[in-house]
C-alpha positions as CSV (number, residue, x, y, z in Angstrom):
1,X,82.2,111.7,102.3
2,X,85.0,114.6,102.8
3,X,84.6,117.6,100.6
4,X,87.7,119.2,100.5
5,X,88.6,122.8,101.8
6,X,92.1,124.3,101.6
7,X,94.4,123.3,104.3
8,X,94.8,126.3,106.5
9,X,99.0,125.3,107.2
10,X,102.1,127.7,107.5
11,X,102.3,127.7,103.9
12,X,100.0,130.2,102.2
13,X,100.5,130.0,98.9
14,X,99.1,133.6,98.0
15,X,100.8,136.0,100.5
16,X,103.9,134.7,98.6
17,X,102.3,136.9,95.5
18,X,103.2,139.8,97.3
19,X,106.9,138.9,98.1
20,X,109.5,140.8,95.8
21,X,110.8,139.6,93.0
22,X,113.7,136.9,94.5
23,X,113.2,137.0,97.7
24,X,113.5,133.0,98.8
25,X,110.6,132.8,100.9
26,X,108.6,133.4,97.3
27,X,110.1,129.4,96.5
28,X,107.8,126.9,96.9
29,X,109.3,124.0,97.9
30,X,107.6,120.2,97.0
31,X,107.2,119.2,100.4
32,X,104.8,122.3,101.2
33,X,102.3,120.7,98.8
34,X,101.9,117.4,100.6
35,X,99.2,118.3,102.9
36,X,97.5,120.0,99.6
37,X,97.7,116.9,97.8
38,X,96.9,114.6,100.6
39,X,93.7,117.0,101.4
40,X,92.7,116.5,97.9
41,X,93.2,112.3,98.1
42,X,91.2,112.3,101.1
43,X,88.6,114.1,99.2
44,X,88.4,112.9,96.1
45,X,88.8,108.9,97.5
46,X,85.6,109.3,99.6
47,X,83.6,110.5,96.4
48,X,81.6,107.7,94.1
49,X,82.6,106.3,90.5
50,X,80.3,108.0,88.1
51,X,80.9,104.8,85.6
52,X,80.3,102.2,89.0
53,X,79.1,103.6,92.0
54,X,79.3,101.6,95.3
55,X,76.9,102.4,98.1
56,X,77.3,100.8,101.4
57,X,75.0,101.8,104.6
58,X,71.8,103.9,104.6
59,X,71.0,106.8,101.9
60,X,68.3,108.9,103.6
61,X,67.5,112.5,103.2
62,X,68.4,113.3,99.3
63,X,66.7,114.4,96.1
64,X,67.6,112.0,93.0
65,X,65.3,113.8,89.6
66,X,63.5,116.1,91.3
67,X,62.1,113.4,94.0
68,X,62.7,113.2,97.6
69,X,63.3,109.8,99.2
């Protein structure tokens, strides 16, 4: 499972906070958010369903209500 973590690309987001008031690097343009969004697929793809959860392989190692198994 992939937990996601920001995407460290050429696009930072907050340094843009600083810019002056219409200055066009302060734009954000839609294809800067692709590798945001496709981060957050990735992520949230390799998590269970709550409401049908699928588990293939071996769980080992994890604490399910206070019990280790």
């Amino acid at each position: 499972m992939a937990d996601y973590s920001y995407p460290q690309t050429a696009f930072t987001f907050g340094a843009r906070d600083n810019l002056a008031p219409g200055n066009t690097e302060k734009t954000i343009k839609g294809i800067q958010f692709d590798p945001e969004f496709e981060e957050l697929q990735i992520a949230v793809n390799s998590k269970l369903n709550i409401a049908n959860p699928a588990f293939t392989g071996i769980m080992s190692g994890g604490t399910i209500d206070g019990g280790v198994f």
